[in-house]
C-alpha positions as CSV (number, residue, x, y, z in Angstrom):
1,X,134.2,78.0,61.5
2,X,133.7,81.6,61.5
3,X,136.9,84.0,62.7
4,X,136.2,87.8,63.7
5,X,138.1,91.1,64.0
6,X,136.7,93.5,66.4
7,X,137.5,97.4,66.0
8,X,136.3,100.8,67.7
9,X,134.7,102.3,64.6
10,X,136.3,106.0,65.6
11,X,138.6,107.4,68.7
12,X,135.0,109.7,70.4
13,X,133.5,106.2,71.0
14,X,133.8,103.6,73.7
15,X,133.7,100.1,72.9
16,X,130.5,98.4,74.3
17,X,130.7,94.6,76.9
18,X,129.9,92.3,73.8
19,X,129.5,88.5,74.2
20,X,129.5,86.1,71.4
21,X,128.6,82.4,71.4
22,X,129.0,80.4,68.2
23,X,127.3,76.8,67.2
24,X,128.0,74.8,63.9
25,X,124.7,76.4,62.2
26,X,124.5,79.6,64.1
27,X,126.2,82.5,66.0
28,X,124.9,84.6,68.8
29,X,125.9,88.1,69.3
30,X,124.8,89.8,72.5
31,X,125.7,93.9,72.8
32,X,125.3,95.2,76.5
33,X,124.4,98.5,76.0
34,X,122.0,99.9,79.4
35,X,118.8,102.1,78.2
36,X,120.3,102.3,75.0
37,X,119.1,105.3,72.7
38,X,119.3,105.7,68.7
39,X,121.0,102.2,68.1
40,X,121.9,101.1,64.9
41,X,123.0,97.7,63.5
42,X,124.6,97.0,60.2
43,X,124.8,93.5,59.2
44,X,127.0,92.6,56.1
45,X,128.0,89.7,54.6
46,X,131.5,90.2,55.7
47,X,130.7,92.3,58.9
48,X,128.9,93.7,61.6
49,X,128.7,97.1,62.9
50,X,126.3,98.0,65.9
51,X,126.1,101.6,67.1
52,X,124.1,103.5,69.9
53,X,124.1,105.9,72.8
54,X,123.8,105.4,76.8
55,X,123.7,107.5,80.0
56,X,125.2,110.4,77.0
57,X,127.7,108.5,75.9
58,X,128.2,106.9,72.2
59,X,129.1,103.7,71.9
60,X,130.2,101.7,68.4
61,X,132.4,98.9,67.2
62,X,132.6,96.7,64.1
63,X,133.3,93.1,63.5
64,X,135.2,91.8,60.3
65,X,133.7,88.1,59.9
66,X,135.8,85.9,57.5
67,X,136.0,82.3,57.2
């Protein structure tokens, strides 16, 4: 079982619509971000950050994953 903690990585971003689906062997993470420029993911053992821009505005948030 996985748990998660989700945080806006600094006040001059918004917080993308993020949907995540988790199996016994596997977890899905789906970030809606539209015509998304200069993205940027950062997977970690113990989290996830994903970061990008869209329509001129910068969106970012990170996920603490702990078990």
């Amino acid at each position: 079982m996985c748990f998660f903690i989700i945080g806006i990585v600094d006040n001059m971003s918004k917080h993308p619509n993020v949907k995540w689906a988790q199996r016994k062997d596997r977890v899905f993470v789906e970030v809606q971000l539209r015509d998304g420029k200069n993205e940027r993911v950062e997977l970690k053992e113990t989290s996830l950050g994903v970061e990008g821009n869209s329509d001129g505005i910068h969106y970012a948030f990170n996920v603490e994953l702990f078990a």
